[in-house]
N, C-alpha and C positions, 0 to 999 in steps of 0.2 A: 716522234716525227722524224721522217726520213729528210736523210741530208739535201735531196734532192728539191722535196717544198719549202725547206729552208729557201734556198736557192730563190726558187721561184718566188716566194713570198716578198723577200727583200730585193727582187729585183736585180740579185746579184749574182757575180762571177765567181764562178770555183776558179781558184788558180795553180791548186798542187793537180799532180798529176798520180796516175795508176790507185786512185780511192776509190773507196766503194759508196757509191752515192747516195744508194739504197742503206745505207746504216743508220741504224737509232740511234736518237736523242733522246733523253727522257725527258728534258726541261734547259733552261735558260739561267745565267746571270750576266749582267753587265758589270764591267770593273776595269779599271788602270794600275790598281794597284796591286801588283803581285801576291803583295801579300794577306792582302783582304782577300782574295782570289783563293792563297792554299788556305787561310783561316774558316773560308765559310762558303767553297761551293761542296755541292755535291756530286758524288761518282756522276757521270756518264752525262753528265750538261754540255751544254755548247757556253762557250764566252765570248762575248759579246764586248770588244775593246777597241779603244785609240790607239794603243802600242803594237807597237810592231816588230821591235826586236827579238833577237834568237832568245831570250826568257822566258818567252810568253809562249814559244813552244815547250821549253824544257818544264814550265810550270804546267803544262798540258799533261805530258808526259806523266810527271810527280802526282797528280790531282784525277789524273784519266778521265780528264776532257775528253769528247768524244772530237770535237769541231771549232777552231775560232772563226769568227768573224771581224771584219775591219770596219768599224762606222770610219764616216763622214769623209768614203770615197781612199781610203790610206792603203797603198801596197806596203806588203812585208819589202824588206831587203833580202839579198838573193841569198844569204845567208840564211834566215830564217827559213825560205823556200825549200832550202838545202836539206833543212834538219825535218822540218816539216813533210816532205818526199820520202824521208830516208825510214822517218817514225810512221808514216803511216795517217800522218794529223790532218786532215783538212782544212784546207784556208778559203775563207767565203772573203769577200770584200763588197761593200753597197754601199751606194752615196747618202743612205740615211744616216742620219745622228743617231749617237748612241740611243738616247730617249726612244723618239719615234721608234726604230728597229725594236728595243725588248716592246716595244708599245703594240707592235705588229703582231710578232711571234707569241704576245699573251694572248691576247683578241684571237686570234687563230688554233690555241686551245695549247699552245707550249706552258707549261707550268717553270713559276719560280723554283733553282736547285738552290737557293742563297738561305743561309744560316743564318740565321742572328747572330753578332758580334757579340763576346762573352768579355770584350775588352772596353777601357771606359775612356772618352775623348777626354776628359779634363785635363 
């Protein structure tokens, strides 16, 4: 799915600038936590998060995210922007909840990039 029906679909804003809109995504996961994030997405996803700090590009970069997205309406800080512009990353932001949003973009035929965790909560 191209960056651009992302967009559309959730109703939302690109905010970096000079990206190419037109770029694939092969699939979706939703997460906050970093580290779940490099543990179990797959190449060339979008992610789909609350956070917003410059990590969650650097973990883009590490993971080659294709695209973040911001639920529930949250701007990056200009820093993130900064890094995000310079790498190349797209930043989507839309006032859905994380839920809803991966809920959209599945329904719309975006496929899960997420791993099963090899790790045990206990």
């Amino acid at each position: 799915m191209k960056i651009e029906q992302i967009v559309h679909l959730l109703n939302g804003e690109l905010l970096t600038k000079h990206n190419d809109e037109g770029k694939e995504v092969s699939g979706a996961m939703g997460a906050d936590l970093m580290s779940d994030v490099l543990a179990s997405i797959m190449p060339e996803a979008a992610l789909l998060t609350g956070l917003c700090n410059p990590q969650v590009v650097r973990t883009a970069l590490i993971a080659d995210i294709r695209a973040i997205i911001f639920v529930r309406g949250k701007y990056p800080a200009k820093e993130t922007m900064k890094i995000a512009n310079d790498e190349n990353i797209p930043l989507i932001t839309t006032t859905h909840g994380m839920y809803e949003a991966c809920g959209i973009l599945h329904k719309a035929g975006l496929p899960s990039l997420e791993m099963p965790a090899n790790d045990s909560c206990a």
